[in-house]
C-alpha positions in Angstrom: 88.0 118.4 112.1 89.8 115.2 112.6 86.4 112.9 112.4 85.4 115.1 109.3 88.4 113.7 107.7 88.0 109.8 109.5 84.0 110.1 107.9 85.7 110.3 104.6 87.9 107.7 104.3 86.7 104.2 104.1 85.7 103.2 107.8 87.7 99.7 107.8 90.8 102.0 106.6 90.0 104.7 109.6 90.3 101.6 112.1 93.5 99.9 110.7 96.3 101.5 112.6 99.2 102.7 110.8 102.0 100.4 110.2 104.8 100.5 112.9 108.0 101.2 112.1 110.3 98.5 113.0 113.8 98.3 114.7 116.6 95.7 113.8 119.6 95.2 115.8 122.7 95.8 114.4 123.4 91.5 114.5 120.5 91.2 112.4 121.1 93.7 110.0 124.6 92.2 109.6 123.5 88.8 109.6 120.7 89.8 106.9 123.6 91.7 104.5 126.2 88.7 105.0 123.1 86.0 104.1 122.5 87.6 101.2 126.5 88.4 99.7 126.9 84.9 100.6 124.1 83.2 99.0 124.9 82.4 95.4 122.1 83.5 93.3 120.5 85.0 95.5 118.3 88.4 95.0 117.1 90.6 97.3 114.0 89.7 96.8 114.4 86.0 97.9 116.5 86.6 100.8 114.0 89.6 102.3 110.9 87.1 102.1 112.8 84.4 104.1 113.6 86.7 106.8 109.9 88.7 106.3 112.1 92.1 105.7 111.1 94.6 103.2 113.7 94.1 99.7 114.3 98.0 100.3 115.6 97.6 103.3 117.9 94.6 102.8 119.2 96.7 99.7 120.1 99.9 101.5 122.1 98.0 104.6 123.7 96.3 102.0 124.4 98.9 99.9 125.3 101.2 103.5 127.8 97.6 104.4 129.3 98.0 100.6 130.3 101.8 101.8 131.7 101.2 104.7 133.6 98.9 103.5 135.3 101.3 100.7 133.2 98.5 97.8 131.9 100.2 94.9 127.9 100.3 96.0 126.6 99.5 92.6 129.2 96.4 91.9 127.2 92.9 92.1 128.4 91.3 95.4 130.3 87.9 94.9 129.0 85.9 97.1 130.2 83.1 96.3 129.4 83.1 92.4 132.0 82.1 89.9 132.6 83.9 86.8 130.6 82.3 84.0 132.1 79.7 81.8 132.6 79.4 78.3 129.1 78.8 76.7 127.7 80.0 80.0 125.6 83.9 80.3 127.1 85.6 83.1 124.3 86.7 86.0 122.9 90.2 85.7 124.8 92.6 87.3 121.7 93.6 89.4 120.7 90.8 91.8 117.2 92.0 91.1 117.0 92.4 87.2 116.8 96.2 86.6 116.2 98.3 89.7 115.9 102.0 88.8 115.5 104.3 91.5 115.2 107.9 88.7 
């Protein structure tokens, strides 16, 4: 049954092995979260390509750091931005533009 299913998929996709689920250390996944608060303008986006990290996953161990810290998870983290200046737009309050997860 399992090579009737293989015979109907394409045959380059039946060779490709899945994609291995990955382990961080707990340094890294700190390291990652503090990079990214600390980095002014940064999104999750930028910061997850320079380490080769999925955005998702940056997002959720920050937003996890943000909760065990007692921070509001949905507040913008500071790092390290000022507030915006007279005649100046203040940053989005999602690093990434709109994320909606509904």
């Amino acid at each position: 049954m399992d090579t009737l299913i293989l015979d109907l998929l394409d045959p380059e996709e039946a060779r490709t092995p899945p994609m291995a689920i990955k382990n961080y250390s707990d340094e890294f996944k700190a390291g990652a979260v503090a990079l990214y608060e600390s980095t002014p303008g940064a999104t999750y986006k930028s910061i997850a390509a320079d380490l080769g990290i999925n955005r998702a996953t940056l997002r959720q161990w920050a937003l996890r750091e943000r909760e065990r810290r007692g921070v509001d998870p949905a507040a913008p983290p500071t790092g390290g931005k000022t507030p915006a200046r007279a005649g100046q737009t203040a940053p989005a309050a999602d690093p990434d533009g709109l994320i909606r997860t509904s």
